[in-house]
N, C-alpha and C positions, 0 to 999 in steps of 0.2 A: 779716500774722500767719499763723503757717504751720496745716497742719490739727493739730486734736488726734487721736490717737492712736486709731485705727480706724474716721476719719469718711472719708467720701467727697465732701466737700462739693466741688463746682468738675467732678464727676467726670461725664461723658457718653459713657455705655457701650453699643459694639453689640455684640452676641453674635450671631453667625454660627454654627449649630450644625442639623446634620443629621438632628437629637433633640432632643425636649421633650416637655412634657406636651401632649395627654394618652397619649404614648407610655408604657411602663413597661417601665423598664431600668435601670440601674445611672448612668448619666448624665443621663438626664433630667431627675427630681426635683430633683437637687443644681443645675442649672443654673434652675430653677424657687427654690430656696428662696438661688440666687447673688440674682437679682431685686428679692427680697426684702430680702437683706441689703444689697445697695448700696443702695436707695432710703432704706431703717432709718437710714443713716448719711448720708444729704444727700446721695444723687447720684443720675442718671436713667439706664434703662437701655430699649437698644429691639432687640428680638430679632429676629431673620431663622430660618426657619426651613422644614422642607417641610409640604406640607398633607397632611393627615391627614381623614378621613372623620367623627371622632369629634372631631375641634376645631369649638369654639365661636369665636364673632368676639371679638376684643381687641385694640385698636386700637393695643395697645402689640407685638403682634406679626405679621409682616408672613411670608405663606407664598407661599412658588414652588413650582409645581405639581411633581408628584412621581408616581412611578409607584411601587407595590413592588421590593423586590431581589429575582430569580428566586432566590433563594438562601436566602430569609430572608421571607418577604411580610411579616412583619408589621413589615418595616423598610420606609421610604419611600428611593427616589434622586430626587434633583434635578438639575438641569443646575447650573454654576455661571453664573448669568445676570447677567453681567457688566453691563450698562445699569441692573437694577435696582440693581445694589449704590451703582452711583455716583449713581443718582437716589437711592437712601437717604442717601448721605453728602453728596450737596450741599442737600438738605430739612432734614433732622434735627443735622445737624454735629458728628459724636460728634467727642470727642477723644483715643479709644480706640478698637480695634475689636481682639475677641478671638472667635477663632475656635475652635472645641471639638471640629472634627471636619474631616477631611485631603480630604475629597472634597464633591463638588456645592454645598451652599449655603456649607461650610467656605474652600472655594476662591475661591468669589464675594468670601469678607469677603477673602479677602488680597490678590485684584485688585485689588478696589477702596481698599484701604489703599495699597496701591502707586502707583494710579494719582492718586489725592486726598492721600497724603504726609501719609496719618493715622498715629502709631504703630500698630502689630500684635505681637498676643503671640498665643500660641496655647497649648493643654493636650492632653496627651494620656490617652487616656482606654482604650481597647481594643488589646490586641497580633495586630492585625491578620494579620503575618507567622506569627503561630499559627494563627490562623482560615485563612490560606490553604490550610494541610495538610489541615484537617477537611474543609474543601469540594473538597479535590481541586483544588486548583488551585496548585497546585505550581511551574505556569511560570512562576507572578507572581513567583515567590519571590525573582529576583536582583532586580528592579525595586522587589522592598516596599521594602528600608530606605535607598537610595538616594533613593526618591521622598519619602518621610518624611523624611529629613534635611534634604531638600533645601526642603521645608514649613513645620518648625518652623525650621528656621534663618534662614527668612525674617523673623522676628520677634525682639524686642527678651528677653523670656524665654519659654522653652517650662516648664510647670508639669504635673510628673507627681502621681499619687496616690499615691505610698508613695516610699521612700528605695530602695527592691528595684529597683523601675521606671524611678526619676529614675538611679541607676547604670548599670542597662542603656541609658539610650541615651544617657548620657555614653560610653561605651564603642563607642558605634556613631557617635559624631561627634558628637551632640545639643552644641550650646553653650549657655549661659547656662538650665541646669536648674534649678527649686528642687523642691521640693514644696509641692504645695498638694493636703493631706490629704483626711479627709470624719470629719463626726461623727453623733451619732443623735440621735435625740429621746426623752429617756427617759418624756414626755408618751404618746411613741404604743408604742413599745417597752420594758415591762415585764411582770413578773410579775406583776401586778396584775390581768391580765386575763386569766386564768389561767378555761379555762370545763370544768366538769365536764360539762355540758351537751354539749359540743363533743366531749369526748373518746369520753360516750359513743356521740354518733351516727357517731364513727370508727371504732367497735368494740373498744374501749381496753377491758379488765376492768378490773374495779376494780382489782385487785393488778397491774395489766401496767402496760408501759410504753410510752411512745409515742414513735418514733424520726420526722424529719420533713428533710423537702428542699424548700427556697424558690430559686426562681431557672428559668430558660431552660430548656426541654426538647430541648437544643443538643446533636451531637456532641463541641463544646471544649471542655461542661463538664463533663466526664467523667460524665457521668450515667448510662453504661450499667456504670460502674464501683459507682455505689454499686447500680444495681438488682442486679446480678449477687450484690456481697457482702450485699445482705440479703437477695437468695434464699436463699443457704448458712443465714444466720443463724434465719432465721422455720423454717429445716425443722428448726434443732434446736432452736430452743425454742416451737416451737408458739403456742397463743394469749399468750403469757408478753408479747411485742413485737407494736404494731403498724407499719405504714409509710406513710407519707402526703406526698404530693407537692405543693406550689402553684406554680403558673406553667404557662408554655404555650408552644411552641418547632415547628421545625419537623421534629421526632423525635417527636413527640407518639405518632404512630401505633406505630412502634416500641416506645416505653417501655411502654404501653399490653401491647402483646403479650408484652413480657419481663420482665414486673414480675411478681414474689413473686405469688402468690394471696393475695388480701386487701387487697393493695393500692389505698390511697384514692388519686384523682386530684384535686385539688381545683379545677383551673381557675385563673384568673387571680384573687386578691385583692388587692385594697386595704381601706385605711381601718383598722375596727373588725373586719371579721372577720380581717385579716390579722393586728392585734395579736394578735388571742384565738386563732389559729392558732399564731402562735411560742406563745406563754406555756402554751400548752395541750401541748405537746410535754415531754418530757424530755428528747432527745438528740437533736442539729443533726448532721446527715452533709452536708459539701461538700467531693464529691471535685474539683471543676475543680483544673486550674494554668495555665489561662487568665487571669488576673485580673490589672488592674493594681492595685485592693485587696483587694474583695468587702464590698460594702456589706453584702448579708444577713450575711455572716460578725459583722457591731459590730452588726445590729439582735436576732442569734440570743445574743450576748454579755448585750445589754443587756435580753431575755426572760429571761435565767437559764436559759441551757440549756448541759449539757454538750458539746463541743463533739469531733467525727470529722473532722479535716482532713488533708490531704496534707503529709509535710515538704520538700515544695518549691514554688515560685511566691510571688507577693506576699503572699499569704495569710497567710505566715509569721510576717509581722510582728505580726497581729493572732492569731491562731490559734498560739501558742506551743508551749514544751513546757508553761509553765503554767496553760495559758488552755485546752488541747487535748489532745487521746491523736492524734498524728501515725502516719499511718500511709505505707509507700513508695508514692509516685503510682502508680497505674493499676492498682494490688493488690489487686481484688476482695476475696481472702484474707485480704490483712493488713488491709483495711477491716470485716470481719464479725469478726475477733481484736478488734480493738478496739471497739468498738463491746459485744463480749462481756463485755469487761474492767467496760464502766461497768453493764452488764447486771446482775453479777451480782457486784459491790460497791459498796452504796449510800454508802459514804462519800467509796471514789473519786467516783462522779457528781455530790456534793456540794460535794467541795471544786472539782473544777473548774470546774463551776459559779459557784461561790462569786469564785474568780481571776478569771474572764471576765467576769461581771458586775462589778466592780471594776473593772477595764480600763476598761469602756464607759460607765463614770462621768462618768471625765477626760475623755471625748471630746466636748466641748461644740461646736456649730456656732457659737458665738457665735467663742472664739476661732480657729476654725478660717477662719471668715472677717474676723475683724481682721485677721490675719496675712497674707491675701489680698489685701486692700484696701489694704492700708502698701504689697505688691508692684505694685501698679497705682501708686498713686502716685510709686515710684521709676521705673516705666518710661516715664512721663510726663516724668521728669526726663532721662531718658539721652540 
């Protein structure tokens, strides 16, 4: 009897990934609540992954020592330790092994898929070949998307995050693309939790507005872009906007020095105050066009907030013309015009509002991982 229809029953999955919780990034979590979903549906999953200071022991996850990226500290590297991988695969016996990331522990799963003649699929998740520019390292640059082809193509399908993404690296040679999206949780992100409380300890008047920025304190994510366009903006309208930051990056110091006056830093959040963070805002500014989706972009959607995005990169997809006020990448300028615009008509910031939250409806994790779990299935068949 074949499976029914988004089960995983029969299914024993290793996840190879260079990130997890309790990291917090754009990939992590989604590979934490993947765990979850295939177990939901009848099948077992065992993850590899680097060690982290702040991981607790679980015996379902299995860490190779790791040092920080001099580039990144609060990223771990791994060697790809090729003995443990095959001692996991001949112990455990996956009959899958999907790798979520191109270096160190990512590389270990495709050895040892190779070498034990387990299927291997892989997913791409960060446009690396962007981030090379940001860090100055330019040399790599003939080497990135050769070595990535030559990665994912080792496997049976490679799974991007948006249709923008899975295009681009069909075009660079990628074979056997699909997508495999990401959804929210309307449990943890809503307007519901909406804190006045919150807003006033951010200095929000009563009659103001609160504009807010979730995600990395990165050169790739354009984030000297939005500080710059809401300098312009806070000097002409005074206490009218405030600006507030969450997350934590290694520009930290930087943003810190060039941000507006008045500027809240909020540090890293999770949980409950992260929800009442979005929800307490009124306008979401994310300049990146790094992204191969932007998850905060469907949690800032599903808070009911009007949305400042760039009209180019993945983002597009989610951040519309009607979900968004787009403005030209890198445009300080035309980031502070628009952002004006929702400023200073309340109906505009409403309806799009209104669009965005709508959007982030239909975004269920549940089918976002059926549709996932049917593609493990087929690659099992191939």
């Amino acid at each position: 009897m074949s499976p029914t229809e988004g089960s995983a029953a029969g299914l024993r999955l290793a996840i190879f990934s260079d990130t997890y919780p309790p990291q917090i990034n754009g990939v992590a979590p989604t590979l934490a609540r993947l765990v979850k979903a295939v177990e939901a549906r009848g099948g077992a999953v065992q993850v590899v992954t680097v060690s982290d200071p702040d991981a607790t022991s679980d015996p379902q996850v299995e860490r190779w020592p790791s040092i920080p990226f001099w580039a990144y500290p609060q990223l771990q590297m791994a060697a790809p330790r090729r003995n443990e991988a095959l001692d996991l695969i001949e112990k455990w016996k996956p009959n899958l092994i999907h790798s979520t990331t191109e270096f160190g522990v990512g590389l270990g799963g495709l050895f040892g898929a190779r070498e034990k003649r387990v299927p291997f699929v892989s997913s791409y998740h960060t446009h690396f070949t962007a981030y090379l520019r940001h860090y100055k390292l330019t040399a790599l640059d003939t080497i990135g998307w050769p070595y990535l082809r030559w990665f994912h193509n080792a496997g049976r399908t490679t799974w991007a995050p948006s249709e923008i993404v899975r295009s681009e690296l069909a075009a660079n040679g990628f074979s056997n693309t699909r997508v495999w999206s990401r959804g929210v949780d309307p449990e943890q992100f809503h307007p519901k939790f909406r804190s006045q409380e919150l807003r006033r300890s951010l200095g929000v008047a009563d009659d103001g507005l609160l504009a807010v920025y979730v995600g990395r304190l990165a050169p790739e994510k354009g984030i000297h872009v939005a500080l710059e366009g809401m300098r312009r903006l806070m000097e002409r309208n005074g206490t009218k906007v405030s600006f507030a930051l969450a997350g934590h990056g290694p520009d930290e110091a930087r943003c810190r020095a060039t941000a507006p006056p008045g500027t809240v830093f909020m540090g890293r959040l999770t949980g409950r105050a992260l929800s009442e963070f979005y929800a307490s805002a009124d306008i979401f500014i994310f300049p990146s066009i790094t992204e191969t989706f932007g998850n905060v972009v469907l949690e800032a959607m599903s808070s009911h907030l009007a949305l400042v995005a760039p009209d180019w990169g993945a983002t597009t997809e989610l951040a519309t013309t009607e979900t968004a006020l787009q403005f030209p990448a890198h445009d300080a300028s035309a980031l502070a015009e628009r952002v004006q615009q929702l400023v200073d008509d309340p109906a505009l910031r409403a309806r799009i509002a209104d669009a965005a939250f709508a959007v982030a409806s239909t975004r269920t994790w549940d089918a976002v991982f059926d549709g996932l779990v049917a593609d493990y299935r087929e690659a099992l068949k191939a």
